[in-house]
Biopython code that builds the backbone (N, CA, C, O; Angstrom):
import numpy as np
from Bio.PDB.StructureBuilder import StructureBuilder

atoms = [
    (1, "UNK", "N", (105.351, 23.205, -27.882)),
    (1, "UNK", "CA", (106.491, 22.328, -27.835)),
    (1, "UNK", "C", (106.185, 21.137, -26.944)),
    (1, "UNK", "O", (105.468, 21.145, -25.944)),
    (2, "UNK", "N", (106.901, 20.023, -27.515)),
    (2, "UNK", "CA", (106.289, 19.172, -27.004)),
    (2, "UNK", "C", (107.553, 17.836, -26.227)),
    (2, "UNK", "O", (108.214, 17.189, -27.040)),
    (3, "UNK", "N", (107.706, 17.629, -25.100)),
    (3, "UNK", "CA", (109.188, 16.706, -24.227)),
    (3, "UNK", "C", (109.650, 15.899, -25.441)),
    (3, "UNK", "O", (110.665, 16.368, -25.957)),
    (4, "UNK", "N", (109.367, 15.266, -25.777)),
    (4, "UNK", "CA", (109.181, 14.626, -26.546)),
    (4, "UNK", "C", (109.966, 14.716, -27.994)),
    (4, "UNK", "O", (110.190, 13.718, -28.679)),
    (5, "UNK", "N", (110.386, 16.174, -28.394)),
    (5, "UNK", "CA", (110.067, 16.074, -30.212)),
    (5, "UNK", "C", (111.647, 16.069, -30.723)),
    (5, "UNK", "O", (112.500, 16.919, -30.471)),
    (6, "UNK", "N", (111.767, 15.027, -31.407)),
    (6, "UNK", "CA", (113.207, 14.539, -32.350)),
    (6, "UNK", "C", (113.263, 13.205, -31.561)),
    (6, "UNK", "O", (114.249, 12.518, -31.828)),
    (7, "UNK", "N", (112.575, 12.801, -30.827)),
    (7, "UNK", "CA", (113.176, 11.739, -30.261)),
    (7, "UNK", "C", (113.174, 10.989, -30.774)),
    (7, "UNK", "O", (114.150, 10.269, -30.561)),
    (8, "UNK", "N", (112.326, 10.553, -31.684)),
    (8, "UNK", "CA", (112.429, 9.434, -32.900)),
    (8, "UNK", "C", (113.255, 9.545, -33.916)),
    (8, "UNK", "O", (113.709, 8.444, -34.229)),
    (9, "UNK", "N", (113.704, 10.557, -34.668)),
    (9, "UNK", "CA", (114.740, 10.711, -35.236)),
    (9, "UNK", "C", (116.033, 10.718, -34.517)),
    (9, "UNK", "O", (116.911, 10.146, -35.164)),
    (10, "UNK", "N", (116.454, 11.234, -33.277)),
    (10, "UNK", "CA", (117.438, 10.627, -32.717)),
    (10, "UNK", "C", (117.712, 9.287, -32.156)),
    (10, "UNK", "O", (118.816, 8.744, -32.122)),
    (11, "UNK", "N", (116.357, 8.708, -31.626)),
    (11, "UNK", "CA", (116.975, 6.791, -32.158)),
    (11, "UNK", "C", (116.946, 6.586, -33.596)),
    (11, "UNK", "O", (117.315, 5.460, -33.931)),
    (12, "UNK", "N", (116.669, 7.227, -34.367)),
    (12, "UNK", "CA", (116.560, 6.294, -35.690)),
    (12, "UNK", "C", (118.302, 7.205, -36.551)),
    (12, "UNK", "O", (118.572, 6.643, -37.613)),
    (13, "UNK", "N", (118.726, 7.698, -36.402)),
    (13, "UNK", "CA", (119.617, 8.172, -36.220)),
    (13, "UNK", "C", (120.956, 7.337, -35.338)),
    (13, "UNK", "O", (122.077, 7.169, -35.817)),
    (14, "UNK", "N", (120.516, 6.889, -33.969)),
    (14, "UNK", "CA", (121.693, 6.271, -33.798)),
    (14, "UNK", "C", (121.718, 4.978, -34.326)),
    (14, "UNK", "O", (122.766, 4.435, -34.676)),
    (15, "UNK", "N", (120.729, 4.510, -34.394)),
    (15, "UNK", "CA", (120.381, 2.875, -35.133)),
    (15, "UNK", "C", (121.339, 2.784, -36.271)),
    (15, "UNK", "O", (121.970, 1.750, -36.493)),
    (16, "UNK", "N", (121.461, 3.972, -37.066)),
    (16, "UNK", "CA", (121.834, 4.455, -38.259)),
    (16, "UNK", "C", (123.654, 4.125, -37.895)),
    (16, "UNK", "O", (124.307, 3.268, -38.491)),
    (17, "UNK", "N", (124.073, 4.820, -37.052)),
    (17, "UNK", "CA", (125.679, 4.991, -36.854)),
    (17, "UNK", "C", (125.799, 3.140, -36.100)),
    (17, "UNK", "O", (126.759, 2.433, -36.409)),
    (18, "UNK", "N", (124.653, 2.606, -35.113)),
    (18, "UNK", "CA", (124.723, 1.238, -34.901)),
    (18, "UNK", "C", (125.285, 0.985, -36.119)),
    (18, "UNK", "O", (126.509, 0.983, -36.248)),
    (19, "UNK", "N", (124.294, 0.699, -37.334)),
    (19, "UNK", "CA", (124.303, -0.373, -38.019)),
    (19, "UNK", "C", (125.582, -0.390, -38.651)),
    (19, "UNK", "O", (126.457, -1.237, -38.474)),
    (20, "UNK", "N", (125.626, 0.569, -39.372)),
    (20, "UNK", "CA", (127.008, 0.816, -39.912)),
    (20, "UNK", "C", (128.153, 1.027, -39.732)),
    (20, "UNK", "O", (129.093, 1.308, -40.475)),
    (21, "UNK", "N", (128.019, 0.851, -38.511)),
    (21, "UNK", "CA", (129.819, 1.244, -37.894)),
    (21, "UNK", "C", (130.365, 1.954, -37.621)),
    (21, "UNK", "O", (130.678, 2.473, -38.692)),
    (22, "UNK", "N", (131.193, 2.940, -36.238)),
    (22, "UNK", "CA", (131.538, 3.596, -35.826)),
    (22, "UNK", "C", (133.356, 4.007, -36.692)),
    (22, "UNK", "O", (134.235, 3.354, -36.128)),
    (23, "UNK", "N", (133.782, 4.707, -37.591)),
    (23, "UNK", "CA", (135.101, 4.740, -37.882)),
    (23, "UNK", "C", (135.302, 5.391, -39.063)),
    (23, "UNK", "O", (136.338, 5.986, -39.361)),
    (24, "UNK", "N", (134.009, 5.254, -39.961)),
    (24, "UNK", "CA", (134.444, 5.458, -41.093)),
    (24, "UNK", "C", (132.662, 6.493, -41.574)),
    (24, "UNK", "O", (131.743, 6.923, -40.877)),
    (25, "UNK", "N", (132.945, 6.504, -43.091)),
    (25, "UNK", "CA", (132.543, 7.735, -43.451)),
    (25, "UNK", "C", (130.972, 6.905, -44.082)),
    (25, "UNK", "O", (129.927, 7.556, -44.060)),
    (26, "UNK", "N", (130.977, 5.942, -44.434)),
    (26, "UNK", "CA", (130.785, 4.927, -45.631)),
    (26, "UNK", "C", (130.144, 4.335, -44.497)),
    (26, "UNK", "O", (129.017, 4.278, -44.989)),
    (27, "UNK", "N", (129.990, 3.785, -43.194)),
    (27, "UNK", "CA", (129.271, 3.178, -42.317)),
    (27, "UNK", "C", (127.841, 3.481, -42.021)),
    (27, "UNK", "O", (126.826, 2.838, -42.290)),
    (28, "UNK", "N", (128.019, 4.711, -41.352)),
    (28, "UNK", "CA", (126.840, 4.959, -41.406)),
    (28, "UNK", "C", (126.043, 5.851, -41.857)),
    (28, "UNK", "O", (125.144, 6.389, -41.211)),
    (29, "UNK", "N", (126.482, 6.162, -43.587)),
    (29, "UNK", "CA", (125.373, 6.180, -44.580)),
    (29, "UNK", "C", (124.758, 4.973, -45.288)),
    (29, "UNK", "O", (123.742, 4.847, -45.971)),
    (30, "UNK", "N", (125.622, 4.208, -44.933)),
    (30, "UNK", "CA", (124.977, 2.671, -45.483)),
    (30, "UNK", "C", (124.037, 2.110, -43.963)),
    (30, "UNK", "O", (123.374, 1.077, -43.876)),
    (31, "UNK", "N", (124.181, 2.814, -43.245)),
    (31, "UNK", "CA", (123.425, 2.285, -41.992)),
    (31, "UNK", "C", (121.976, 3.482, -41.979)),
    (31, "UNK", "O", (120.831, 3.040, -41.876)),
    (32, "UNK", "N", (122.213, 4.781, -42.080)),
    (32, "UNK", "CA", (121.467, 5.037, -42.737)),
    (32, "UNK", "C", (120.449, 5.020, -43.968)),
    (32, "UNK", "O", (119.331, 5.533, -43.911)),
    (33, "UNK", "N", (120.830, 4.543, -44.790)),
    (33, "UNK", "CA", (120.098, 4.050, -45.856)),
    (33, "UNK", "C", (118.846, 2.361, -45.855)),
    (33, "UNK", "O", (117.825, 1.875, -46.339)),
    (34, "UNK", "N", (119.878, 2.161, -44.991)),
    (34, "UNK", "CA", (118.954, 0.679, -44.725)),
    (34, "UNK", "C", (117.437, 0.992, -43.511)),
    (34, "UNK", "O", (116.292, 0.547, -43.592)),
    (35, "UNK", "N", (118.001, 1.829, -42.564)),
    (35, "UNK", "CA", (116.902, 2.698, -41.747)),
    (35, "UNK", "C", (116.055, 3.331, -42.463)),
    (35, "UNK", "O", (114.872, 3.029, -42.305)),
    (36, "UNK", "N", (116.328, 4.149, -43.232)),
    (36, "UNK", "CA", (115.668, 5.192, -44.417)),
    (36, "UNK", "C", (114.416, 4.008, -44.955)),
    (36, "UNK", "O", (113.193, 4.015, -44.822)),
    (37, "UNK", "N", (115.318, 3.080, -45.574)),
    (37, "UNK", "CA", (114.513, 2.330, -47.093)),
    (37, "UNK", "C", (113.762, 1.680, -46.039)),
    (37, "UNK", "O", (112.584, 1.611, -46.390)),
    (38, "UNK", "N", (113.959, 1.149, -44.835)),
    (38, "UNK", "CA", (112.952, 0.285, -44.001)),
    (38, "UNK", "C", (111.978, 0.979, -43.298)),
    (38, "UNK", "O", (110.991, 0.287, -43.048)),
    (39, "UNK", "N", (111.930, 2.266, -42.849)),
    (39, "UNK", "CA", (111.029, 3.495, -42.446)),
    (39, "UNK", "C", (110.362, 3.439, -43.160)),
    (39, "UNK", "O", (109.198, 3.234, -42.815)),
    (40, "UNK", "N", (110.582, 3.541, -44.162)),
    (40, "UNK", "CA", (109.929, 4.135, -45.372)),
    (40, "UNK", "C", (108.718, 2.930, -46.176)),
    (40, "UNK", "O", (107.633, 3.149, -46.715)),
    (41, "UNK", "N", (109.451, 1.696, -45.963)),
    (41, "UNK", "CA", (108.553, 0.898, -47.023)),
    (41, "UNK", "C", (107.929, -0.132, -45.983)),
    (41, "UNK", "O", (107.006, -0.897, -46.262)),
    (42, "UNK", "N", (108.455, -0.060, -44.945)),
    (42, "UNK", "CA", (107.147, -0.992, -43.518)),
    (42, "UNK", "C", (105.796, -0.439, -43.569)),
    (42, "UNK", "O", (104.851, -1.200, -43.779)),
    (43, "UNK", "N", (105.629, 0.704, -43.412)),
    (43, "UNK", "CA", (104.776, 1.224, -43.133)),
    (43, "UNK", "C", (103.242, 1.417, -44.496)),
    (43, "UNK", "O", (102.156, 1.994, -44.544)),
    (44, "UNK", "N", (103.894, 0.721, -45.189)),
    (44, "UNK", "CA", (103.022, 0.407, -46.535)),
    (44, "UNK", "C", (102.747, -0.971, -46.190)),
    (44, "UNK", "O", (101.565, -1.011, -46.533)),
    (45, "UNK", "N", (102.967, -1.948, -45.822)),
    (45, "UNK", "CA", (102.821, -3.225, -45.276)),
    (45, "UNK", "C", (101.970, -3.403, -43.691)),
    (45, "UNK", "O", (100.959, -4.013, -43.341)),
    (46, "UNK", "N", (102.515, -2.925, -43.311)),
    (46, "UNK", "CA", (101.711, -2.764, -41.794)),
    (46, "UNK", "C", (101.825, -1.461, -41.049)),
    (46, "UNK", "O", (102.475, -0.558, -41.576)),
    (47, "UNK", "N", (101.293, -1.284, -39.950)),
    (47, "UNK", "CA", (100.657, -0.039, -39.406)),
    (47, "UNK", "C", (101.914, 0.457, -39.303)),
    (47, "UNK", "O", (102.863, -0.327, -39.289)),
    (48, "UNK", "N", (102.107, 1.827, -39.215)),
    (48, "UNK", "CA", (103.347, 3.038, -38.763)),
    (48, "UNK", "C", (104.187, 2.308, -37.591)),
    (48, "UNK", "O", (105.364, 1.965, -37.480)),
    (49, "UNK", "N", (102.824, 2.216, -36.613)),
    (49, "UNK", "CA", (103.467, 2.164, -35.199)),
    (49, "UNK", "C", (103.928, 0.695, -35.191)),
    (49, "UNK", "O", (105.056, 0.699, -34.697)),
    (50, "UNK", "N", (103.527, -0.688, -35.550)),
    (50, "UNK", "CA", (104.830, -1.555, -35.849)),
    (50, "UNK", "C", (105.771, -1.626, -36.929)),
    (50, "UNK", "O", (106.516, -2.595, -37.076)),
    (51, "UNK", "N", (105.759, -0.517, -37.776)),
    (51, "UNK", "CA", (106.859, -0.691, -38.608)),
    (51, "UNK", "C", (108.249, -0.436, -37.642)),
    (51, "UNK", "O", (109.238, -1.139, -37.438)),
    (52, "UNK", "N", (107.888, 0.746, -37.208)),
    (52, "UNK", "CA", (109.111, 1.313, -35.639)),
    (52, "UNK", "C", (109.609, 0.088, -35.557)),
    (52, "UNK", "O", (110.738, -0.358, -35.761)),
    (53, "UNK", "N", (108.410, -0.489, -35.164)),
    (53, "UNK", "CA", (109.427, -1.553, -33.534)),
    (53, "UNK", "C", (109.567, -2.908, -34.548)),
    (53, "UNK", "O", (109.870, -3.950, -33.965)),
    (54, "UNK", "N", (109.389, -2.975, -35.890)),
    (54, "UNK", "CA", (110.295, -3.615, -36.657)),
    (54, "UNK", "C", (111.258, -3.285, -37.046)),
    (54, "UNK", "O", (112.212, -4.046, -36.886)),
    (55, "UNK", "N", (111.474, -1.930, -37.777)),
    (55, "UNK", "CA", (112.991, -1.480, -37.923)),
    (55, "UNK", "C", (113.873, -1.672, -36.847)),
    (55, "UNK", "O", (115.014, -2.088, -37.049)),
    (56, "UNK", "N", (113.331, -1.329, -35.385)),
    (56, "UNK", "CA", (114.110, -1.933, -33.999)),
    (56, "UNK", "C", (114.664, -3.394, -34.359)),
    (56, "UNK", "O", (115.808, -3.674, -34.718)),
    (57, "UNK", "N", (113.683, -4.169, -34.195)),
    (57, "UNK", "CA", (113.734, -5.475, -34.055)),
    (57, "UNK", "C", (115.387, -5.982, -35.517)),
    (57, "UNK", "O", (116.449, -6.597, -35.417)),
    (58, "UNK", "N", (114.757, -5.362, -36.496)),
    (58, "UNK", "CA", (116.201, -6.129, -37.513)),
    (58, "UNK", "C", (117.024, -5.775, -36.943)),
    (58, "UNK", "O", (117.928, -6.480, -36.496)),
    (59, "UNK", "N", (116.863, -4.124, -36.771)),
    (59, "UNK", "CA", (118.481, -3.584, -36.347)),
    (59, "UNK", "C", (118.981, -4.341, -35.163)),
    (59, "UNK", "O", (120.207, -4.403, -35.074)),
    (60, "UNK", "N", (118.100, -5.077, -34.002)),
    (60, "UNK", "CA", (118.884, -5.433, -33.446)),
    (60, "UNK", "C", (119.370, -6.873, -33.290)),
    (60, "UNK", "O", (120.105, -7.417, -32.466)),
    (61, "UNK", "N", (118.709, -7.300, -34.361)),
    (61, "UNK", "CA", (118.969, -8.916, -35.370)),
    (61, "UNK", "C", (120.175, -8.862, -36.150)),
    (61, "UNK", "O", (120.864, -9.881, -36.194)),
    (62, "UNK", "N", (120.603, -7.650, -36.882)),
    (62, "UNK", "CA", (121.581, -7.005, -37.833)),
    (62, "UNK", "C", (122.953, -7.366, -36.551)),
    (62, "UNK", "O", (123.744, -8.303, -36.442)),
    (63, "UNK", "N", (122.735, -6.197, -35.798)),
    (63, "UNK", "CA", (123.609, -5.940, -35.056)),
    (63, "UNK", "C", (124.431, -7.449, -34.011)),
    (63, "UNK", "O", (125.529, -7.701, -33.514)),
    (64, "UNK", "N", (122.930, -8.175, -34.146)),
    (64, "UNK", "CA", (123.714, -9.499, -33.130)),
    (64, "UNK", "C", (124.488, -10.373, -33.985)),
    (64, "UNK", "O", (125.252, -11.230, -33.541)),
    (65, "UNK", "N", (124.273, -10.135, -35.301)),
    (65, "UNK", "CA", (125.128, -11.228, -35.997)),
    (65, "UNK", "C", (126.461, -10.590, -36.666)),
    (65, "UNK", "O", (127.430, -11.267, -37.010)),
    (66, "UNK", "N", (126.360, -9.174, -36.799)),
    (66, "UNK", "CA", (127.349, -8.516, -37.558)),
    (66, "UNK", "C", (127.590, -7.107, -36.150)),
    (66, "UNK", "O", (127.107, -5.978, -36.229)),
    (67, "UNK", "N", (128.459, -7.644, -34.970)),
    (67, "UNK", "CA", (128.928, -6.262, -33.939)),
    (67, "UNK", "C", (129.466, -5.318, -34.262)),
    (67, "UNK", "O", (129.353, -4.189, -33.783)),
    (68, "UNK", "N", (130.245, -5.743, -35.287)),
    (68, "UNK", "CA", (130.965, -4.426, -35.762)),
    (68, "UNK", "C", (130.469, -3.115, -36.643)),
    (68, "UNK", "O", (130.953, -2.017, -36.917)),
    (69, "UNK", "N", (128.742, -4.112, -37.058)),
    (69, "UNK", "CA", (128.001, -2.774, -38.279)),
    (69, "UNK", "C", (128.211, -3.320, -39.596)),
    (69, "UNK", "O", (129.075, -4.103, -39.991)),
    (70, "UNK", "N", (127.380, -2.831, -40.123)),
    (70, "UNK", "CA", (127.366, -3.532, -42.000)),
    (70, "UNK", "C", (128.618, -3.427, -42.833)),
    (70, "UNK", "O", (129.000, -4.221, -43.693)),
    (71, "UNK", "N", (129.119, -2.452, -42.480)),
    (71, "UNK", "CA", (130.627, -1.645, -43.076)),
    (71, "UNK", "C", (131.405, -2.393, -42.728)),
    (71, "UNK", "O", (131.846, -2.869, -43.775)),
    (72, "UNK", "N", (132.170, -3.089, -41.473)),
    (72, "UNK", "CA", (132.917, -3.890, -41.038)),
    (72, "UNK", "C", (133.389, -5.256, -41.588)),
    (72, "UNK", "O", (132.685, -6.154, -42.048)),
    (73, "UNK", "N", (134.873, -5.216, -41.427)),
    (73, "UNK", "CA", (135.543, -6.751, -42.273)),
    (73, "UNK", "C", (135.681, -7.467, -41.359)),
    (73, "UNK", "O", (136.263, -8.493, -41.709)),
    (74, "UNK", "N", (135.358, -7.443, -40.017)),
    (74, "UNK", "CA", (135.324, -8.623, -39.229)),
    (74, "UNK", "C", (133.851, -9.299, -38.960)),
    (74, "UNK", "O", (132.843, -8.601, -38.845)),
    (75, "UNK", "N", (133.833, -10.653, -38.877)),
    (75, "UNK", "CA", (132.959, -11.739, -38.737)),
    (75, "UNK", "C", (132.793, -12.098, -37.263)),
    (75, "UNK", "O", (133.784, -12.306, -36.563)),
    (76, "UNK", "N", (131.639, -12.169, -36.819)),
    (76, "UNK", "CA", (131.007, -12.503, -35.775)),
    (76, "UNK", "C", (131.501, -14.229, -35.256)),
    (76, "UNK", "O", (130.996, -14.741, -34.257)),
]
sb = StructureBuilder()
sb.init_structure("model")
sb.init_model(0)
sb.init_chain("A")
sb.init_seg("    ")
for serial, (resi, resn, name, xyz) in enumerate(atoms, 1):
    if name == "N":
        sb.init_residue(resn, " ", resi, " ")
    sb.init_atom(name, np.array(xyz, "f"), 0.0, 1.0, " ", f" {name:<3s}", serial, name[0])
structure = sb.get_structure()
């Protein structure tokens, strides 16, 4: 066992409830899904270890222009 293990799935996980919005049901599986599809297809483009800290980087590009999460009807 190792200090360490889920810890990446638990940030990529909260990134997930970030993106999409705290309230509803529909938030953050759509915040999930955008984590998912970007995990998933960075890492065919460039190395594993900066795909991470690109999925970071949108989410927290996402998040500065839209606070409320992707799900949300209010405008920044």
């Amino acid at each position: 066992m190792f200090a360490d293990l889920g810890v990446r799935f638990l940030i990529q996980s909260f990134l997930a409830v970030l993106l999409g919005g705290v309230g509803t049901f529909e938030g953050p599986a759509l915040g999930a899904g955008v984590i998912g599809v970007l995990s998933a297809g960075l890492p065919w483009v460039t190395s594993p270890v900066l795909a991470d800290v690109l999925v970071f980087v949108i989410a927290i590009v996402i998040v500065k222009f839209r606070p409320g999460g992707l799900w949300s009807r209010e405008r920044s």
